[in-house]
C-alpha positions as CSV (number, residue, x, y, z in Angstrom):
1,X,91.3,78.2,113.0
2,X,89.3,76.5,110.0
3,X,92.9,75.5,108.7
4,X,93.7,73.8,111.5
5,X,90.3,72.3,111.6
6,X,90.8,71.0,107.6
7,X,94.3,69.2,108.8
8,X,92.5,67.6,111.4
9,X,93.3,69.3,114.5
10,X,90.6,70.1,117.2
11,X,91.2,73.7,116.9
12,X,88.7,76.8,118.6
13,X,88.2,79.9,119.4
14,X,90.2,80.7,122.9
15,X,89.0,84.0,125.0
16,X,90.6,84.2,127.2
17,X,89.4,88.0,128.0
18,X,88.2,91.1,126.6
19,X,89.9,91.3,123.1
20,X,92.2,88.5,123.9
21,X,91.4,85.7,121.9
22,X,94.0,82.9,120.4
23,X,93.8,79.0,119.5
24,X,92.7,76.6,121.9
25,X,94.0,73.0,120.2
26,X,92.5,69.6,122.3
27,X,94.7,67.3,122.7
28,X,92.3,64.5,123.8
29,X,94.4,63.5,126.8
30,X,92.6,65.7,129.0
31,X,95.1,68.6,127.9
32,X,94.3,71.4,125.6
33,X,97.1,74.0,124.1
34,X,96.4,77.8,124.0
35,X,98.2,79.4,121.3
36,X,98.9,83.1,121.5
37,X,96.3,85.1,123.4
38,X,98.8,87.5,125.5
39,X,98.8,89.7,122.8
40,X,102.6,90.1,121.3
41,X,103.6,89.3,117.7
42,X,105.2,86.2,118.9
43,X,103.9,82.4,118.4
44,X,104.0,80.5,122.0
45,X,101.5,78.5,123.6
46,X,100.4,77.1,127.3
47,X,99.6,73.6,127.9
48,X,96.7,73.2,130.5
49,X,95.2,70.3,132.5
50,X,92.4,71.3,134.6
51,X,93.0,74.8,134.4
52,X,96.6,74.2,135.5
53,X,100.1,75.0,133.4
54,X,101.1,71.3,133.0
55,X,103.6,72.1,129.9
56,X,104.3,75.1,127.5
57,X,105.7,75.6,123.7
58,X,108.0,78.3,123.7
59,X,108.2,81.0,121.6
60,X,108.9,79.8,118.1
61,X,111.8,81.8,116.3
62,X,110.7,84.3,113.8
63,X,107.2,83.6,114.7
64,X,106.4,87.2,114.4
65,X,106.5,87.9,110.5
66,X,104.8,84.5,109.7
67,X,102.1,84.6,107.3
68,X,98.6,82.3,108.0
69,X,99.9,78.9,106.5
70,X,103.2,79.5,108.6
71,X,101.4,79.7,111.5
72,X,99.3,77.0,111.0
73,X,102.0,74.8,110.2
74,X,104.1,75.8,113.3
75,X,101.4,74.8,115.4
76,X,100.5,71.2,113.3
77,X,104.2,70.7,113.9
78,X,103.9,71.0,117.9
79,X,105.3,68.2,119.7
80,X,103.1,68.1,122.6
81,X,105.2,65.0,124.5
82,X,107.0,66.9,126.7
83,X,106.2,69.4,129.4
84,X,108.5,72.0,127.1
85,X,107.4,71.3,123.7
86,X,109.1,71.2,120.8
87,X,108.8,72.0,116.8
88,X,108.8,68.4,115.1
89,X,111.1,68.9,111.7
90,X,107.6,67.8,109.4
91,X,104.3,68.2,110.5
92,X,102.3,64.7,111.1
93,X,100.2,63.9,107.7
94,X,96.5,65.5,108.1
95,X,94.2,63.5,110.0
96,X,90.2,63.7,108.2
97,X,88.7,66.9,108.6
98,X,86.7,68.6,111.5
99,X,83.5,70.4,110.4
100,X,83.9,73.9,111.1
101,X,82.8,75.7,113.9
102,X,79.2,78.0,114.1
103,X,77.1,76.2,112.0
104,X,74.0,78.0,111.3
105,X,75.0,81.2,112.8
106,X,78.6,81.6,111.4
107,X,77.3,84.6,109.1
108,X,75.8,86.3,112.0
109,X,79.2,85.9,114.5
110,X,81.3,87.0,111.9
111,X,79.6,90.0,110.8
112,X,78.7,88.6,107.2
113,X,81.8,88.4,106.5
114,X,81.8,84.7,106.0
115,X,79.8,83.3,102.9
């Protein structure tokens, strides 16, 4: 999520349930796309409005040996557009970074594993 966050995208924490958690990208049209929180080694995402399914990025091939920067780059490169998304060839250039997210208490809701 902090990658996403350093290229510019609006990027958080999704949970969606117990143990499911993904990426929840705004899209600051009143949309917002969650990445990946059904659990399978595959990269897909739902686009929601209002709580409804308003569009939806299939899965993206070979998705599920992709390392971090892979990932993060699949989802930059979302084309968002169309109510079935597409991969752009080249991800749009980095917008100025977001802060990242939990501030003061990032040590404490990672576990101190964050420094």
């Amino acid at each position: 999520m902090d990658a996403l966050r350093e290229r510019g995208l609006d990027a958080h924490v999704a949970r969606e349930g117990v143990y499911r958690t993904g990426v929840r990208v705004v899209l600051h049209d009143g949309r917002e796309a969650v990445w990946d929180t059904d659990d399978t080694a595959s990269l897909e995402a739902q686009v929601m409005r209002d709580g409804m399914l308003v569009g939806f990025v299939p899965c993206v091939e070979g998705s599920g040996d992709f390392d971090l920067d892979q990932t993060v780059d699949a989802i930059a490169r979302a084309d968002y557009s169309r109510p079935v998304a597409r991969e752009r060839p080249t991800a749009p250039p980095p917008s100025a970074p977001l802060p990242r997210e939990g501030g003061l208490f990032r040590r404490f809701l990672g576990g101190f594993r964050e420094r």
